[in-house]
N, C-alpha and C positions, 0 to 999 in steps of 0.2 A: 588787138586786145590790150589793154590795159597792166602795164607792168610785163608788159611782152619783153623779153629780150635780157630781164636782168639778171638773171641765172647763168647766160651764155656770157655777160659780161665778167660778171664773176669769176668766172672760170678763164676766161682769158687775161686776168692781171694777175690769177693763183701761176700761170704758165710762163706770165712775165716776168715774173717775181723769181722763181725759177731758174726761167733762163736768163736771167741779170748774172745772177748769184751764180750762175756756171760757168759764165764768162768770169765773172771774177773769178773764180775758182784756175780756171785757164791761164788768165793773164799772172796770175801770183805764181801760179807754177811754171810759166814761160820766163818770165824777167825777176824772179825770187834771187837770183844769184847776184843781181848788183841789188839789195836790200839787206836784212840784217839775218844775219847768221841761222835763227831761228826760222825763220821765210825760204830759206835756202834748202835747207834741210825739208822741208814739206816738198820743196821741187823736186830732190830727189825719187819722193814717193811717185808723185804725179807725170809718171811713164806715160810714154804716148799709147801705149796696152788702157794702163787706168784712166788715160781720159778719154780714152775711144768706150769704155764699157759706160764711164759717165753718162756719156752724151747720150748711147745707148737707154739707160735707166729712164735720163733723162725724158726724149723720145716717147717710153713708152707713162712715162708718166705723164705728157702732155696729151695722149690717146684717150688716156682712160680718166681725164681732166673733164675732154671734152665731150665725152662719154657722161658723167657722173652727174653735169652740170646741162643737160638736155632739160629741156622746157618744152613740151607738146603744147598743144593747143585742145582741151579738155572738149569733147562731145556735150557738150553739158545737153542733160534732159528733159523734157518738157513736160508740165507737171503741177499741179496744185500741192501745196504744202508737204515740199518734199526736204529733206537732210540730204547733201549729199556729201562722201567721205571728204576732208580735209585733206588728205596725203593719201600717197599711196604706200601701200604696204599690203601685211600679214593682218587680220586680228586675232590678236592673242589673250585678251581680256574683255569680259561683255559680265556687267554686275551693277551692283549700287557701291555709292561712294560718298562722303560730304563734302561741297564745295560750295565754302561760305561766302569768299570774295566777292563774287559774280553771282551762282547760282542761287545762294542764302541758303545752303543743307543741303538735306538730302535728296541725290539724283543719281540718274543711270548713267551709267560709265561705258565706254569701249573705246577700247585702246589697240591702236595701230602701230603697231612695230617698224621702222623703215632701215632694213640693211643697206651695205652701200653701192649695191647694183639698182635699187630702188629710185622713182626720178623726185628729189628733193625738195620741189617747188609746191608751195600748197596754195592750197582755193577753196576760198569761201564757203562755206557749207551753207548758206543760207541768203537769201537778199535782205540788205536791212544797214543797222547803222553797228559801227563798229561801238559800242557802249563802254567798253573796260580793257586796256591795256594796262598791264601789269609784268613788270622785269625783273626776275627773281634772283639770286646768286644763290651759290648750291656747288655742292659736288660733280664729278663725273663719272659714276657708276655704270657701269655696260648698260646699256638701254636694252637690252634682250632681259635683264629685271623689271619686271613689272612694278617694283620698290620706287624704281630712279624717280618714277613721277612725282615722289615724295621728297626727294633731297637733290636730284637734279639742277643745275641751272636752267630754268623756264621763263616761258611769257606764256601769259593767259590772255587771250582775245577772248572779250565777250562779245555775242552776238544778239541785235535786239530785231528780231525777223520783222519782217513788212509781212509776212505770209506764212501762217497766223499773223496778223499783228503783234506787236509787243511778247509775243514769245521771245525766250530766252534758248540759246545754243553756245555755248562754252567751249576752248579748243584751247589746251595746253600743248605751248609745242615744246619738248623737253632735249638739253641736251645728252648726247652719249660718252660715253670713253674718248671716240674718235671725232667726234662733234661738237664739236669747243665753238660755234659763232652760230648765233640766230639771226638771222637779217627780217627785220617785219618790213614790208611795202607800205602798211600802211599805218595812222595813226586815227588817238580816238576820236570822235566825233565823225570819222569820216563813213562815208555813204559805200556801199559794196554791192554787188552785184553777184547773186547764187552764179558758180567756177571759175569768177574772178580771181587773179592770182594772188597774193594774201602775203607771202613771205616764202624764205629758203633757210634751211637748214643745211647748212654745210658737214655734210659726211652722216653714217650712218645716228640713228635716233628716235624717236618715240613721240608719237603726237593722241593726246588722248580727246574723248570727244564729250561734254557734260548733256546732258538731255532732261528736263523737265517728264514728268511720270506720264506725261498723257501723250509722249510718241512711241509710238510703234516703231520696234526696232525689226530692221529685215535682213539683218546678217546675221550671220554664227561665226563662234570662236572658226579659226583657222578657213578662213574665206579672202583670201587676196583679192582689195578694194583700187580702184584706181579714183586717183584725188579729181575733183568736179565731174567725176560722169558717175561712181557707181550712189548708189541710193542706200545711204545706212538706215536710215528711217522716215518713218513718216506720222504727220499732227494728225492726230484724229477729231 
């Protein structure tokens, strides 16, 4: 599938990056003592106790690396004119809202919470062409705020459906606190495929979903969605 694998990549140069940086950390505190005074004094810190519990941290932070950074293969379902969620998570927000960029006003909103056990690879909620990419700078407010969407760092994907035709589907993916980098896979103009994989949000975040008045929405607040299989709504 398409953009297969790049999440697991990710997360394999966050583990390199790591264990670079711990080797240095090792070699400084091994050979500090023919270096400058200051360098010296750090080796004393770095006991073979503190660089065993290091490597330890270390260890289990490359676990839970590659854990965080899982990328399934989405069931996607079969179906006439269906939405399906963009990410997985909670939802926590299901309302109206305005969104001028993309949608031009007023539309229905719901918004999907993703903690950082959650799998952070999102997909396409719809078949169609990618119509509006948009990269926002902004704050980093807890994404457990339903606000952050508002002052957040975001990218707004608009979506211009094949099915309905020319419907409109909107997907803000918003950064968190601990969610400092949006990776999109894809760019505008580009052709997409409903549970095609779309982008990664690295570490926990918020990804909200815009909807034109005439879909039917088929979740409720506090319904845990899995990103390209479960069905938020559907074109009537």
């Amino acid at each position: 599938m398409k953009h297969s694998g790049k999440a697991r990549k990710a997360g394999f140069r966050l583990i390199l990056v790591t264990l670079i940086a711990l080797l240095v950390i090792w070699v400084l505190g091994t050979f500090a003592a023919a270096v400058a005074a200051f360098v010296a004094s750090v080796a004393v810190i770095l006991t073979p106790v503190t660089i065993t519990v290091l490597v330890v941290v270390w260890v289990l932070f490359a676990i839970f690396t590659l854990y965080f950074f899982r990328d399934p293969n989405p069931r996607v379902p079969a179906g006439a004119n269906l939405v399906l969620a963009p990410a997985h998570g909670k939802v926590d927000v299901i309302g109206t809202t305005t969104e001028p960029d993309f949608m031009g006003g007023e539309c229905q909103r719901i918004s999907i919470f993703l903690s950082v056990i959650d799998v952070h690879v999102q997909n396409a909620p719809v078949s169609g062409k990618i119509a509006w990419l948009k990269y926002t700078t902004g704050q980093f407010l807890n994404a457990l705020k339903a606000e952050s969407a508002i002052y957040n760092e975001n990218v707004l994907l608009g979506f211009e459906a094949s099915e309905p035709r020319g419907q409109k589907v909107g997907v803000r993916l918003i950064a968190g606190v601990i969610a400092r980098r949006i990776v999109p896979f894809v760019e505008q103009g580009d052709e997409v495929v409903r549970g095609e994989r779309i982008s990664l949000i690295q570490f926990g975040s918020r990804a909200d979903v815009y909807l034109p008045a005439n879909a039917k929405i088929q979740v409720k607040v506090d319904d845990r969605v899995v990103s390209g299989e479960t069905v938020l709504a559907v074109f009537e």
